[in-house]
N, C-alpha and C positions, 0 to 999 in steps of 0.2 A: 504494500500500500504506500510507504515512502518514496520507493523508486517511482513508481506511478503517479503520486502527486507531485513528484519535480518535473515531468514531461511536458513541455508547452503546448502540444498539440493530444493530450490527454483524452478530450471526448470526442476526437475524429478518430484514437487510436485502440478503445476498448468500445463493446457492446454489452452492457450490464444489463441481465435479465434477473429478474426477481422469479425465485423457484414456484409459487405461489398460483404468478399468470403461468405460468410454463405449464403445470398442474392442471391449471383450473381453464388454459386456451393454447395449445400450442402451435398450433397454426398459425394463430396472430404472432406469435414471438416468433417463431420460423420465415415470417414473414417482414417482420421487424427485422431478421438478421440479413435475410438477402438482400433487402434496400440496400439495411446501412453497410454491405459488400460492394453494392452496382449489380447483383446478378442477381437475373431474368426466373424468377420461380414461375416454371414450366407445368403445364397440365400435367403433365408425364408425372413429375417430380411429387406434384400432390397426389397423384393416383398412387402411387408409391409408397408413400408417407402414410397415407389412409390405410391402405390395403393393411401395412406393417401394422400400425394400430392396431387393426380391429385383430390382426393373429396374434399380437404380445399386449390385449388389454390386460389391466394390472388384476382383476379376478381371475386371469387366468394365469397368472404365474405366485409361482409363494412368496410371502410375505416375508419379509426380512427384517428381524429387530436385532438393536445396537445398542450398547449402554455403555458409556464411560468408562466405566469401570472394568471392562472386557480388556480396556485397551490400556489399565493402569492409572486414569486420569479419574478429574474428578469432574461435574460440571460444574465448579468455580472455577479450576484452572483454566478450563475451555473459555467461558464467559471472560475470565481475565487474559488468555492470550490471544484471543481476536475481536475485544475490545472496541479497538478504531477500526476495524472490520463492521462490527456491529452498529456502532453509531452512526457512520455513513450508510451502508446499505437495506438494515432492517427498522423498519416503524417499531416508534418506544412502544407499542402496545402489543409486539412480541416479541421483543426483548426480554 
């Protein structure tokens, strides 16, 4: 995040999605990404995209859970080492 906010051309040079829309439209964000590339999102490429979908919907694959603690950490450590992570890119109401 430091290296990144000394870049003078910073918001032509990242594309920041929130996991949230991603989740909840990802078409729109897919669509978001190819703009802000220059490239042309092709029928082809949505047909594609869909079709994938509807064979790895998230009912149909198993569910995967994670806990801190798996990994040795805690989640204060996590909260405290990505921090200015979190203050930039997540709303305080899920913080």
């Amino acid at each position: 995040m430091v290296a990144r906010s000394r870049m003078p051309d910073e918001s032509s040079r990242f594309t920041d999605l929130s996991f949230d829309e991603v989740v909840s439209d990802p078409m729109a964000q897919i669509e978001h990404v190819y703009r802000r590339a220059g490239i042309e999102l092709t029928g082809e490429a949505r047909v594609a995209m869909a079709t994938w979908r509807s064979r790895n919907a998230e009912e149909k694959l198993p569910k995967h859970r994670y806990s801190a603690e798996q990994f040795g950490l805690t989640n204060d450590q996590i909260r405290s080492e990505f921090a200015d992570y979190t203050a930039r890119f997540i709303p305080e109401e899920r913080a």
